[in-house]
Structures are given as C-alpha cells and as structure tokens.
C-alpha positions, -999 to +999 in steps of 0.1 A: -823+824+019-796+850+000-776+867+022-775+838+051-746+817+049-745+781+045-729+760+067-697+752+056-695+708+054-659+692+051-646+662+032-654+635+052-668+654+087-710+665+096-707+697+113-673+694+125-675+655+136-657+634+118-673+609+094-666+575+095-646+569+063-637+533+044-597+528+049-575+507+040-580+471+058-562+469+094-522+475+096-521+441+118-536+420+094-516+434+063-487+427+088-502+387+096-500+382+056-464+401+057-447+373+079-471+345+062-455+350+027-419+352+046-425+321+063-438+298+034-404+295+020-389+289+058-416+260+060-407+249+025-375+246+033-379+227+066-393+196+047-370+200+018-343+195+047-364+169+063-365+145+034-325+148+025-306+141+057-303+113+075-287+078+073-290+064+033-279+032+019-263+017-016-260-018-027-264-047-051-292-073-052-297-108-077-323-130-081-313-161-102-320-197-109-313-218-131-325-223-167-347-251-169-363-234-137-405-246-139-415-216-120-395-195-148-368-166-143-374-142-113-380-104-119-375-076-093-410-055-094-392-020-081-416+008-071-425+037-089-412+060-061-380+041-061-370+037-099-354+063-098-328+052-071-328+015-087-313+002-121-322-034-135-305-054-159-309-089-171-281-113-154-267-147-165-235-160-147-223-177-116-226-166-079-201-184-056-206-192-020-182-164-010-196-140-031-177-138-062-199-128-088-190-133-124-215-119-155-216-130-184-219-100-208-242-103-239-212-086-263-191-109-250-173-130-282-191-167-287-152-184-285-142-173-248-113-177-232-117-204-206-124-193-169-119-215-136-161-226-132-175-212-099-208-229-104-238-235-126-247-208-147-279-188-136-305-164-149-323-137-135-320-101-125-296-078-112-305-044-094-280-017-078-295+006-055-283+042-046-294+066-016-318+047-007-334+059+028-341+036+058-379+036+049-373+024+013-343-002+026-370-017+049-391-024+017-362-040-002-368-080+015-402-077+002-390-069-030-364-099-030-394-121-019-418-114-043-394-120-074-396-160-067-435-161-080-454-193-064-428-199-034-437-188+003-407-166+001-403-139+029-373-116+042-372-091+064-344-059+069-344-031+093-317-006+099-314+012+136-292+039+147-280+045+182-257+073+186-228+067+162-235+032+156-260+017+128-270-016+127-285-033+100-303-070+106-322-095+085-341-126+084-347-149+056-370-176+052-362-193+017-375-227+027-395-230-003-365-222-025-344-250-043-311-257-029-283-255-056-312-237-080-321-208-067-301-180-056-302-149-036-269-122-034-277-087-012-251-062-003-253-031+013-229-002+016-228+022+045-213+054+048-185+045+070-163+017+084-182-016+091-171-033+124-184-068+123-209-087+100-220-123+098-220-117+062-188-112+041-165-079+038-167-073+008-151-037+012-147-016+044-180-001+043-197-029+024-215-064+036-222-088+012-240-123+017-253-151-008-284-164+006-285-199+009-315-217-006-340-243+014-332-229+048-339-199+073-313-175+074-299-145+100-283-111+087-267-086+103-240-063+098-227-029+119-208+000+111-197+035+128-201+068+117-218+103+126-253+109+117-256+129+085-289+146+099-268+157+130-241+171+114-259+195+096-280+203+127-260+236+140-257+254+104-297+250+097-305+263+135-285+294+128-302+297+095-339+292+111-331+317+137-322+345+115-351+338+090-375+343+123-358+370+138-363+386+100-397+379+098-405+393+139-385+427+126-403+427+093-436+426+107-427+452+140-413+477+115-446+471+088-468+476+113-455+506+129-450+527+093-488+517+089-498+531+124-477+563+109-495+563+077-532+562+087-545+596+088-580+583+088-604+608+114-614+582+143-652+587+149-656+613+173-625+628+169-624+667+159-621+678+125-587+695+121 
C-alpha cells in the first residue's frame, strides 16, 4: 500500500539472516591439490633417482666357431630394452686361451704382414656392453646361451653386494659345445679395483675368461669399492627434506590466506 514502507531485503540475507550463498570450493581442499602438484615432481624425481644409482657394469662378449660350423655362425639376440647399452659387430679372428683376442678387420689389405698364429680363425659376433645394471647383467648368460641355436647351452651370472665388496659369480654348462670349435670370451669391468678372480686380469678393474668348450665351467670374480647409490644418499635426503618442509609451509600459509579471504555470511550469522 503507498505510504507503507517495504521491508528493506539485502544481497544475500532474508530479513536480516544471512542466506546461504555458493562460494568458492573449501580452502582445505584447494590446499590438498596445492601440495599434490608440488609433490608430483618430488615423486618424479624419486624414481628418476631410483633407476640411476646403484652398482653398473661394462664389458665385452664373443660367440664364435668355426667356419665350416653345421649349426652355422652364432648371433647375440640383444633385447630391445637393452640395445641401447649393447653394440654388435660381425667378428672373425682368433681367441687364445689366455685371452688375447686378435680381429681381423674387413679394410684390412688382402697381402698382410704375417702375425705369430694364436689359433684357428673363428666367426661370429662380438658385443660391448656399457652401464649395464645388475638386473640386465643377470640376463646376459642367457643371452650367451641362446646364440649356439640347437645346443643345450645354459650359463648363469649374478652379481651381489655386501658392504663395500661386490662379487660377481657364474656357471657354465657348454657340454654340448665343440671343443676346439666353439668358443665363448666374457669380460666384465667394475668400478673399482678387483681383488681376486678365477678368471684372468685383464686390467685392475676388469675380469676376463675364455670359456672352454665341452665342459662345465665356474666364474667368479671380486672387487672393492663404495656403493654408488650410497654415496649419493646424504645430498638427496637433504634435498627431499627441504622439498617437504616446502610443500608443509606452502599448504599452512594457502590455507590460512584462504580462511582470511572468505567473507562468505555462515548461515545463521547476522547480517552486518
């Protein structure tokens, strides 16, 4: 009716009690996402670290036999995973019982010079490995095995660490190779001083054997030195520390300028 004043409504309030208005989500879960985008690349970071320390291992492996070989030339199969840590080439040459390897090179001239004869010339295949971890090393006999196609081949390496000491051993049954025909050379480089080996030194860090054919055989080979994964141990705690006591302060001070922030009436509370 004119003259009778209307009650006077607010933005957001019925008669005087406050409305319950839509506001932006929760400051604790805005705060949750806040320290789950910081800790993606802590957690990325951690398996980066995971998959790069730790003991690794380089070396040289040959498969050869000779020519007129039935069963044909043997070829490494490497894995896909691995190819990248493996290179292959053809070999021909002679492997001596104390490991002296001598290639013959396919540029080399057709009138040699003569060279003392270490043995028959054999044909096969010649991988050097790099970095390879103690997972992947382990797969290496099976490797060696399976290039002698329609023999009961079978070898067998492990590598274990205790303390500062790693020890590498071996078995190989080449029974149903050909003495004198077929021939198996493995090395393996550490990454410090080897302290005994039934196999031969070829350099401080570096065992070397030549496989004989037609019989079981035992490797081993140890060496000293500080575990990679453990040196880097103190410098990567410090770091994790700090990237959580960042993300605890990050979400403390987000959720407490959001508490600040929220001017939202509660329901109930009086209109100011």
């Amino acid at each position: 009716m004119p003259g009778v004043p209307r009650p006077e409504h607010r933005s957001g309030t019925i008669d005087g009690v406050s409305k319950p208005v839509s506001g932006p989500p929760p400051s604790r879960l805005l705060a949750v996402i806040g320290a789950a985008l910081l800790l993606v690349p802590m957690l990325a970071g951690c398996l980066t670290r995971s998959e790069t320390v730790g003991d690794r291992f380089s070396g040289e492996i040959i498969v050869a036999t000779a020519g007129d070989n039935p069963r044909g030339v043997p070829r490494l199969d490497i894995p896909q995973s691995m190819s990248s840590q493996i290179s292959l080439s053809d070999f021909t040459g002679t492997i001596s019982p104390d490991g002296t390897v001598s290639a013959q090179s396919p540029e080399s001239s057709p009138t040699p010079e003569p060279q003392p004869q270490r043995g028959p010339t054999k044909m096969g295949t010649r991988a050097v490995y790099s970095s390879l971890t103690a997972g992947q090393f382990s797969q290496l006999g099976d490797i060696i095995a399976a290039a002698f196609s329609g023999t009961n081949a079978a070898m067998d390496l492990t590598t274990v660490r205790s303390g500062n000491a790693v020890r590498m051993t071996g078995t190989a049954d080449f029974t149903d190779l050909v003495e004198g025909r077929d021939v198996v050379y493995f090395s393996v480089t550490f990454n410090g001083e080897i302290g005994g080996t039934n196999g031969i030194n070829a350099r401080d860090d570096t065992a070397a054997w030549v496989i004989p054919a037609g019989k079981s055989s035992d490797l081993n080979a140890d060496a000293r030195y500080p575990d990679p994964a453990s040196a880097a141990v103190p410098s990567w705690s410090i770091f994790v520390t700090v990237l959580c006591l960042a993300t605890v302060g990050f979400v403390a001070w987000y959720a407490r300028r959001e508490r600040k922030a929220d001017t939202t009436p509660r329901p109930g509370a009086p209109a100011r």
